[in-house]
N, C-alpha and C positions, 0 to 999 in steps of 0.2 A: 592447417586444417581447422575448421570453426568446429567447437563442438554443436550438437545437435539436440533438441530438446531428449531426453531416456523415454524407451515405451512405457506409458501408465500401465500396470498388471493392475487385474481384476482382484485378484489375491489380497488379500487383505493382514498387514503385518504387524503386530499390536508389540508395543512397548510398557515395560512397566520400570516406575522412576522409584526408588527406596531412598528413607532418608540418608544423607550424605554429611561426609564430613565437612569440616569449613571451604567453602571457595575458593582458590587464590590463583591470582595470576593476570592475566592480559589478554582481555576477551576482542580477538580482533575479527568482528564481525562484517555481513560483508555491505557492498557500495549499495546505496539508497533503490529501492525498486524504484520508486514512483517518477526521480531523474534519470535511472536508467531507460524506460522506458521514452521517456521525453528526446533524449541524446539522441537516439537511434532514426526515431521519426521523422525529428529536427532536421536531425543530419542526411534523411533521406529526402527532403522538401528543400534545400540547400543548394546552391551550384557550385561545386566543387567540395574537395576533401574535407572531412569533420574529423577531428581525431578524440577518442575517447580514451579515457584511463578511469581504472577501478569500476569499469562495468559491473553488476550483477549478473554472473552466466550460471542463472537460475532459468528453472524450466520456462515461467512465464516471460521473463527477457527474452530468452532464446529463439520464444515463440514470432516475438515482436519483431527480432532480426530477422528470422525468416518470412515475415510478411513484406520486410520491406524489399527481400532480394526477390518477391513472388511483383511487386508495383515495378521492379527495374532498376533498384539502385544497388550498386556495389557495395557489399558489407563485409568485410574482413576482418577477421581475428590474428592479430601478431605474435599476439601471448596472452597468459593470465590477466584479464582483464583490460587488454590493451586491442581496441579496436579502431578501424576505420571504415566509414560509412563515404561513397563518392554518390552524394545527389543527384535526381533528375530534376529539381527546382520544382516550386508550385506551380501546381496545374500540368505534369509531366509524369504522374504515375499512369503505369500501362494496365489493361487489364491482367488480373493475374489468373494465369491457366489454367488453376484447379483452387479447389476449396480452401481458405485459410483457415487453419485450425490454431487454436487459442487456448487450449489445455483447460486450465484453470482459471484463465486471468480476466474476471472483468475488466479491469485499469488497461490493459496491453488491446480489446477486442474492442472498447467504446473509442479510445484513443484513436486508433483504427480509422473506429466507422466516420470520423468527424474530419480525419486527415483526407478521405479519400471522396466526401461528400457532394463536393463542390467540383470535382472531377467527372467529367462525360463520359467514366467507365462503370460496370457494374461487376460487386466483388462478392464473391457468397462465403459466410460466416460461420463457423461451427466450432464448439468444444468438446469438453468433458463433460457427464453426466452431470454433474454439478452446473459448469456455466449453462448449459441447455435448459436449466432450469430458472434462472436468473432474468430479471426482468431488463428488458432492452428498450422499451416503451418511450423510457425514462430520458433518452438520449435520440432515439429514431425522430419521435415526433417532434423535437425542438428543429431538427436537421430539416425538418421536411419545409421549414420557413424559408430554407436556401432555395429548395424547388428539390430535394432530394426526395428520394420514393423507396420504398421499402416493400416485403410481401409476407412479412412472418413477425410476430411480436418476440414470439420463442427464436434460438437456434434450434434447427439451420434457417440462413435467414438470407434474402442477397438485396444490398442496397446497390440503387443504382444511382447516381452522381446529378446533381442538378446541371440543367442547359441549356438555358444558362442560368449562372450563380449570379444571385442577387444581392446586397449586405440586410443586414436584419437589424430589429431591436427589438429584443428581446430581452424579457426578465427570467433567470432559473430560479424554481418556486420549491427545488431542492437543493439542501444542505450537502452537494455533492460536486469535488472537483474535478470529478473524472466526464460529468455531464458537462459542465461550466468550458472543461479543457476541451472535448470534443468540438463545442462553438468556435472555439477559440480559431481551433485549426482547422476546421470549416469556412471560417470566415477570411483565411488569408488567401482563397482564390474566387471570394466573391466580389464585384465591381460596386469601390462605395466604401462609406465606414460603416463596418460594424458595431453595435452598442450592444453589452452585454452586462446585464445590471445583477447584481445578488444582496441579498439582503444579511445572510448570515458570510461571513470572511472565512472559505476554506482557504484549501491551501495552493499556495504561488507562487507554485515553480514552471507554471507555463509562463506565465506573465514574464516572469525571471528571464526566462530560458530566450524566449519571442525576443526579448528586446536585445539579449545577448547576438543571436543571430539575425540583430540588424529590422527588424520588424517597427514599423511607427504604430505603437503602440502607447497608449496613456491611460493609468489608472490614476481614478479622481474619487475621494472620499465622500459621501452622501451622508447628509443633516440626522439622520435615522440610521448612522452605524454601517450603512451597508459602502455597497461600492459599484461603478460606472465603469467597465473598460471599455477603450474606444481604439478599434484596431482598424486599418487602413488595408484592403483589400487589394488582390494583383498585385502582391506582396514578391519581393525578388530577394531571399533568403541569403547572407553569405554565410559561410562555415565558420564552425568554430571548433577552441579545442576545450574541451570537458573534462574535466578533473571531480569524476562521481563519490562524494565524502559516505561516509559508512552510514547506515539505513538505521535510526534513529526505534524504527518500527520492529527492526531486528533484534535492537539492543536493546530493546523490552525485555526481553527474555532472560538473559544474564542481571540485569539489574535489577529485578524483582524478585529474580534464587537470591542475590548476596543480598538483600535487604531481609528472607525470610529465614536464613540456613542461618543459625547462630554463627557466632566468629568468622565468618567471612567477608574476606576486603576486594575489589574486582576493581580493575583500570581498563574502560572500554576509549581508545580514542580516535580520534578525528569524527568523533559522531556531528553529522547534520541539524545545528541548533536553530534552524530557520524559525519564525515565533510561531509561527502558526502549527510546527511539527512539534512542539515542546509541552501540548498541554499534560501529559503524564509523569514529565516531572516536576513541572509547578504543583501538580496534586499531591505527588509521593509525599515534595517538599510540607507541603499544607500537613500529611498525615504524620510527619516527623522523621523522613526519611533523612539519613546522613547522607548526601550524594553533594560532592563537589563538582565544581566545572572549574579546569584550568586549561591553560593554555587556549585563549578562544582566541583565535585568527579567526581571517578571511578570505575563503578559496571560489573563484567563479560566481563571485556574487551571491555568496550564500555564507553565513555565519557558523563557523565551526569548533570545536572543543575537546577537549578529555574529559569524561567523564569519570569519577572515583566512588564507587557507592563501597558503604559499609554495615555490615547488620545494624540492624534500628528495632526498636518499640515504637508501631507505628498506632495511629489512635484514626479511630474513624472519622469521613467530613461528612459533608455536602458537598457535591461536585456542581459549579455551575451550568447548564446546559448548555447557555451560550458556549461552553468549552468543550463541546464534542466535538465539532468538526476539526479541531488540531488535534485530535487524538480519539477518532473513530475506531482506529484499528488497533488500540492500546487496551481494549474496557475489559475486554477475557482475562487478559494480564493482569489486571487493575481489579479484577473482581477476586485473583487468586489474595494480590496483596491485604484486599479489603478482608480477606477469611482472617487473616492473620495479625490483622489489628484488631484492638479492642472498641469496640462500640460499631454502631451504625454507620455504614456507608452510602449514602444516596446518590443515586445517578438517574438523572431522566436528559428526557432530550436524544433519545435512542433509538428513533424509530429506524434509522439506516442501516441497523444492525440487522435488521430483519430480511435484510436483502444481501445481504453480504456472500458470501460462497455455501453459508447456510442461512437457516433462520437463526443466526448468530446467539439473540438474547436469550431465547426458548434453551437454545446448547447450553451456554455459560452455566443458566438456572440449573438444567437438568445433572448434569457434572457438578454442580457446587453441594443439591440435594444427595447426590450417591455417596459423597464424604462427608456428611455429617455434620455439613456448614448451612446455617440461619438464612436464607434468602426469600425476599417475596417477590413473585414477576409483577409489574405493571405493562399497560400497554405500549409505554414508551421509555419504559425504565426495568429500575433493579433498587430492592433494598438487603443490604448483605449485613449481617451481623453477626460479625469476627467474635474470638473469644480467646484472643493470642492463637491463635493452631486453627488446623484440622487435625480429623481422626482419620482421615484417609481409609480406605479400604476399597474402595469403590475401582468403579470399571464402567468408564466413560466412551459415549458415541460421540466421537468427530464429524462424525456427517460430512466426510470429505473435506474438513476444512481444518486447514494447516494450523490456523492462532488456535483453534480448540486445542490440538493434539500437543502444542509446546506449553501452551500455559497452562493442561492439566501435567504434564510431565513436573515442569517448575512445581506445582503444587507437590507432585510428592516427594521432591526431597527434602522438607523441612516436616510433612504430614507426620503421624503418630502412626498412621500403618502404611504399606506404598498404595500408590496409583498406578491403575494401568488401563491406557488408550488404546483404543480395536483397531485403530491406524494409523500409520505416521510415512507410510509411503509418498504422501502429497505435501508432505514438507518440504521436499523437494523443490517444488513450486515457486517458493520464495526465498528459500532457508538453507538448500543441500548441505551446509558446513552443520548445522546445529547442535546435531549430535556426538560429530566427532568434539567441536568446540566445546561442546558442555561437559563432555569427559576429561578433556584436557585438566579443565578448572577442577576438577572433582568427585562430579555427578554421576551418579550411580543409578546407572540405566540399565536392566534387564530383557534379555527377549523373552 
């Protein structure tokens, strides 16, 4: 029996996090969203069996499974984390009979609209209060170079499939892999190569993943830093088997408590150390974090590791900008560790934070000013300056989004008074283990 995404209550469940004793122990978080997400789709554009291990059966995964059994392809749950996807191949998703809903998940809803673009069906889109707000612009109109057509910029929205699909070339004039991916898998049922050009290098786990399941596909380096992918369309997928390494984005979260909670030592492993997913601990590293990496194999084409952090005295940087895109969805977390260093921490380059499941940077700010912590908003940044601590006391709006609610929690176990978030119900979303995992290690969570 597959589990099925939990109903979102309207209810609102607020937590508050008191400082905590040292850390300790083996934070085994869970398999990467952003490959889970990838696996499922893959594996439903595919002809024949995909087999998956260490899924994510998080709500927004879950959502994504059930999109794909709504297009026609077989998706099976064995056990914990252990799934099977039987494809209809590209260009063989059916109309699906009723509205696909999408909870929370831009990643699982754009991913989506790009797989399903270049298909002569039309599929109507909807989420939660949050994604309904969320701009789609951003990914519709690039699609619409295939011949795809759309009738809403918001959710609810119904794209209707190009007919016929053409190949493009096309530049993404945003710092965003989930637009760049959309093309991607858009482009392998149009007739032709596709060219898809980006100037700033997010992250490459379609590319990865594409070439995995057989896709002629070639990324080529450009004189200006960027990059050229050139993907070969009427694309004929075979399956594969996916071994999903633990979510690098997840294990933000434990590894910025054991850096800020005195005497605590944390073994998070098989994390996901792909380059472009690691800008948060080249930065930690930068701010003087103790975090080892051992054991780093290689699983599916993707570079994996243990990581070991230990309380540090961390000292304030400058974070380069060009380093946002490997760690977009690390900056909340990264804004808690910057409280708790000494000096200035700069961050620009942040405009995509603005579009995230909230207005992400305006949050971070707002939650940093209620405890007591130095920050100035820029239009595309943040300047945070830490004083070893916070004074914690405050009482933070998540705005329905999940990195707000765990990286003010993390802040208040090391804080001087606690913290307490208005909701943590949509953790869910990406994280369901977090809380039980964070108590495990320690952490002292109140309702």
């Amino acid at each position: 029996m597959s589990p099925s995404p939990s109903p979102r209550s309207s209810a609102l469940r607020p937590l508050t996090a008191r400082g905590s004793r040292p850390l300790r122990g083996v934070a085994l978080v869970a398999g990467d969203k952003s490959i889970s997400h990838r696996a499922l789709i893959l594996g439903a554009l595919a002809v024949g069996q995909t087999r998956i291990t260490g899924l994510l059966e998080a709500e927004d995964v879950l959502n994504t499974a059930e999109a794909m059994r709504a297009f026609g392809a077989t998706v099976t749950r064995d056990g914990p984390g252990t799934w099977r996807v039987d494809g209809v191949g590209v260009g063989g998703f059916a109309a699906p009979d009723a509205t696909l809903d999408f909870g929370n998940s831009g990643t699982g809803s754009r991913l989506v609209m790009g797989a399903m673009a270049t298909t002569p069906i039309a599929a109507t889109f909807t989420g939660d209060a949050s994604l309904r707000k969320r701009p789609m612009k951003r990914v519709l109109d690039p699609l619409t170079k295939f011949g795809a057509t759309y009738d809403n910029a918001l959710m609810p929205l119904t794209v209707t499939g190009a007919n016929p699909a053409l190949c493009i070339d096309y530049e993404v004039t945003v710092a965003s892999a989930q637009v760049k991916s959309a093309l991607l898998l858009a482009a392998l049922n149009a007739a032709g190569r596709s060219r898809i050009v980006q100037r700033a290098l997010t992250r490459d786990h379609t590319e990865k993943m594409l070439k995995a399941f057989g896709a002629d596909i070639r990324v080529n380096a450009l004189k200006d830093g960027g990059e050229e992918i050139l993907l070969m369309g009427e694309a004929e997928l075979k399956p594969c088997v996916v071994e999903v390494p633990r979510d690098p984005s997840s294990a933000a979260f434990p590894l910025v408590a054991a850096l800020i909670v005195p005497g605590s030592e944390l073994t998070i492993p098989s994390v996901l150390l792909n380059a472009r997913r690691i800008g948060l601990i080249d930065t930690l590293r930068e701010m003087g974090a103790n975090i080892e990496i051992v054991n780093v194999r290689e699983s599916g084409g993707e570079e994996i590791g243990d990581l070991i952090a230990r309380h540090s005295q961390l000292k304030g940087v400058d974070v380069p900008a060009g380093r946002a895109p490997s760690m977009i969805d690390e900056y909340p977390v990264l804004a808690i560790a910057a409280a708790f260093a000494n000096g200035r921490t700069v961050m620009n380059g942040l405009e995509e934070l603005r579009v995230k499941e909230s207005d992400r940077l305006s949050a971070i700010v707002a939650g940093l000013q209620a405890n007591g912590v130095s920050v100035e908003e820029r239009p595309d940044g943040m300047v945070v300056t830490g004083q070893g601590g916070a004074k914690g006391g405050g009482h933070v709006a998540t705005h329905m989004d999940h990195r707000i609610a765990m990286s003010f929690l993390v802040m208040g176990l090391a804080s001087a008074a606690p913290v307490t978030v208005d909701d943590v119900s949509m953790i869910a979303t990406s994280f369901p283990e977090f809380e039980p995992l964070m108590r495990g290690l320690g952490a002292d969570f109140a309702a």
